[in-house]
NUVO-399714 format. One line per 10 residues: number of its first residue (from 1); their letters; for each residue x, y, z of N, C-alpha, C. Coordinates in Angstrom, 1 decimal. Layout:
// residues N
NUM	a	X:Y:Z:X:Y:Z:X:Y:Z  ...
***
This chain:
// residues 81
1	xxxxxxxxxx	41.6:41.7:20.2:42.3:40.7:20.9:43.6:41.2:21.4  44.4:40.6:22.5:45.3:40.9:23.6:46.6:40.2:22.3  47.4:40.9:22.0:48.8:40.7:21.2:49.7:40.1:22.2  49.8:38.7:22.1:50.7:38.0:22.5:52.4:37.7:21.5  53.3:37.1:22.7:54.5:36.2:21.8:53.9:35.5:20.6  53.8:35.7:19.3:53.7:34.7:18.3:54.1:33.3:18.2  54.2:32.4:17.7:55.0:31.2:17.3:54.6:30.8:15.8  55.4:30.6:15.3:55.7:30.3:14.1:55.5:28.5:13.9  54.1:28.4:13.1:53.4:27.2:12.8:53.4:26.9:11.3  53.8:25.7:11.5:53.5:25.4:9.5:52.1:24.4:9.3
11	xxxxxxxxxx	51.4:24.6:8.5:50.1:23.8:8.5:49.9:23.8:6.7  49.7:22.5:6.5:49.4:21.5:4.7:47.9:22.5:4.7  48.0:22.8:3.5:46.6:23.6:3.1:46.3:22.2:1.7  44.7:22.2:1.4:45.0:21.5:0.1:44.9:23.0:-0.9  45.0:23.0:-2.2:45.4:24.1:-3.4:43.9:25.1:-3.0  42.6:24.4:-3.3:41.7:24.8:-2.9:41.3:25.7:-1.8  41.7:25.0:-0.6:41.8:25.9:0.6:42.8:27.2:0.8  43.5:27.0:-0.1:45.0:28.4:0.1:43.7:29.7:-1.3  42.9:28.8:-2.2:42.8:29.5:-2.8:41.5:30.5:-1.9  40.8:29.8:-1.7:39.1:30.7:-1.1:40.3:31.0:0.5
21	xxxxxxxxxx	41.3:30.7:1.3:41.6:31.9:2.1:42.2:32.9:0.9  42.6:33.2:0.2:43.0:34.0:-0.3:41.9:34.6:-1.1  41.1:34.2:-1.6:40.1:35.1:-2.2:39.4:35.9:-0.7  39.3:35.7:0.4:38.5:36.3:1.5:39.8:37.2:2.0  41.1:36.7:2.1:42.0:37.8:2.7:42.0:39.1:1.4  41.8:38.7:0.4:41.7:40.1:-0.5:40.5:40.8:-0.5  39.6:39.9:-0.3:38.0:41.0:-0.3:38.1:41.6:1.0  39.0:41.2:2.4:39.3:42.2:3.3:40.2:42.6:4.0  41.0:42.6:2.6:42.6:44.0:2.6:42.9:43.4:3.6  43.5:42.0:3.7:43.9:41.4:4.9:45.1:40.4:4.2
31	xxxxxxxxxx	45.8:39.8:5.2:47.1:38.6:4.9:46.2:37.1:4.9  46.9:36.5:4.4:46.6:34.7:4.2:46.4:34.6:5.8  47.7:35.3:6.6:47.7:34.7:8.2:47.1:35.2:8.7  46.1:36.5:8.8:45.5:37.1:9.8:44.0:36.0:9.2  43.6:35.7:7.9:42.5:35.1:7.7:42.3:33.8:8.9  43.1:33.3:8.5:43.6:31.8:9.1:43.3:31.8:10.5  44.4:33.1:11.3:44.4:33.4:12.6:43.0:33.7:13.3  41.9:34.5:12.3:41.2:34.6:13.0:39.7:33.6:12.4  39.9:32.2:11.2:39.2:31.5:11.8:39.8:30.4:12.5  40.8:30.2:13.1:41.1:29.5:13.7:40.8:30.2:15.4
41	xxxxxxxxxx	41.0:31.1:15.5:39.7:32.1:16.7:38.7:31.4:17.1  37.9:31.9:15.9:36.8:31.1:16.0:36.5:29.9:16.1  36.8:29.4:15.7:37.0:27.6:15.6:36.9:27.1:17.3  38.0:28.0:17.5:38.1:27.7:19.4:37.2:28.0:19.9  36.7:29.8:19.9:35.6:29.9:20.3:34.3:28.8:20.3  34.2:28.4:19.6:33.1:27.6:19.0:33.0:26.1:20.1  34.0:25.8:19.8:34.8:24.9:21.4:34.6:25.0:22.0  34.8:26.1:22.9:34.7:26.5:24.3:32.5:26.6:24.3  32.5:27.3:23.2:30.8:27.4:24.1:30.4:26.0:23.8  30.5:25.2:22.8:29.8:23.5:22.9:30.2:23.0:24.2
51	xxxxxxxxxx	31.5:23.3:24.8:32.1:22.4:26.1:31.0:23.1:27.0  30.8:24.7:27.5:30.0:25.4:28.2:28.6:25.2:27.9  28.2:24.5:26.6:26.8:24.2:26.5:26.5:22.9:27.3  27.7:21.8:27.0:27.6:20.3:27.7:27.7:20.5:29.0  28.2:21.3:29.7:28.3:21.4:31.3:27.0:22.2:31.7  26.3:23.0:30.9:25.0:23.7:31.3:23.9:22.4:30.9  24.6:21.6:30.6:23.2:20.8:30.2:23.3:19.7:31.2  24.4:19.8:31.8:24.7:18.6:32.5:24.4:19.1:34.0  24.5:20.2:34.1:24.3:20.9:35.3:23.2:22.3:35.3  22.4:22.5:34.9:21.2:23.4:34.6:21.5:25.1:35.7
61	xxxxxxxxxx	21.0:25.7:35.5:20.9:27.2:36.4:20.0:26.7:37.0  20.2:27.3:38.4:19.3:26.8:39.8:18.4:28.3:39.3  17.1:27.9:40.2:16.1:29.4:40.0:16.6:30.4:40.4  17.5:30.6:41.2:17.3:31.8:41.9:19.1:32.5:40.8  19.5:31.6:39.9:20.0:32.3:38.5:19.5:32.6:38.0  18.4:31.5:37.3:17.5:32.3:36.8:16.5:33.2:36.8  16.6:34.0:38.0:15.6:35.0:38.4:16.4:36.0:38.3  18.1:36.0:38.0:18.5:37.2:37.6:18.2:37.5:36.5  18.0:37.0:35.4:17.8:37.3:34.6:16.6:37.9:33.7  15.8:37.7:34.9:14.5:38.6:34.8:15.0:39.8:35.3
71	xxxxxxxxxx	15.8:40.2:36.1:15.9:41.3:37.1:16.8:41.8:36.6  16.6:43.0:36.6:18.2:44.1:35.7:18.3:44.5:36.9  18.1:44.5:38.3:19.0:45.0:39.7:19.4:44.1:39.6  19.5:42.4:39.8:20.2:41.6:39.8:21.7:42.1:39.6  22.0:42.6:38.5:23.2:42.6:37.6:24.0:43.9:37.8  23.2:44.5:38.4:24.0:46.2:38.7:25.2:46.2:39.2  25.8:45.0:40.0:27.1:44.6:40.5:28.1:44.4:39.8  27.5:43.4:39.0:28.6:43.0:37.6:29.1:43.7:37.1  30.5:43.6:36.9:31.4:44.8:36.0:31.4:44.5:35.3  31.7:45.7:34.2:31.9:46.1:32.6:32.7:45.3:32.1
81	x	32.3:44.4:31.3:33.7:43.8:30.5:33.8:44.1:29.5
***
């Protein structure tokens, strides 16, 4: 991920939840914040594709999308991400 300005958040954990992030920030040699930081990543992620799933369902791929996808020339255009 792209290292942005930080900001400084305070967020109530109950005892429980401070304890299993902290048992997973130790099983990988990591901080309480980068745990957090990166399920809260995820979390978004997770967001974004349900929103991208409701607009694909709301609005379907026309055939001739889906015929890329049979086609690996199709895609030869597309750049590397």
């Amino acid at each position: 991920t792209q290292c942005m300005a930080s900001v400084r958040v305070a967020v109530r954990l109950s005892a429980d939840q401070v304890e299993r992030v902290d048992g997973v920030a130790k099983g990988l040699h990591s901080s309480r914040s980068e745990v957090i930081r990166r399920a809260l990543e995820l979390y978004l992620y997770r967001l974004d594709c349900e929103r991208d799933a409701r607009v694909y369902a709301r609005e379907p791929l026309t055939a001739s999308e889906l015929a890329l996808a049979d086609d690996p020339a199709g895609w030869k255009d597309t750049p590397a991400w």
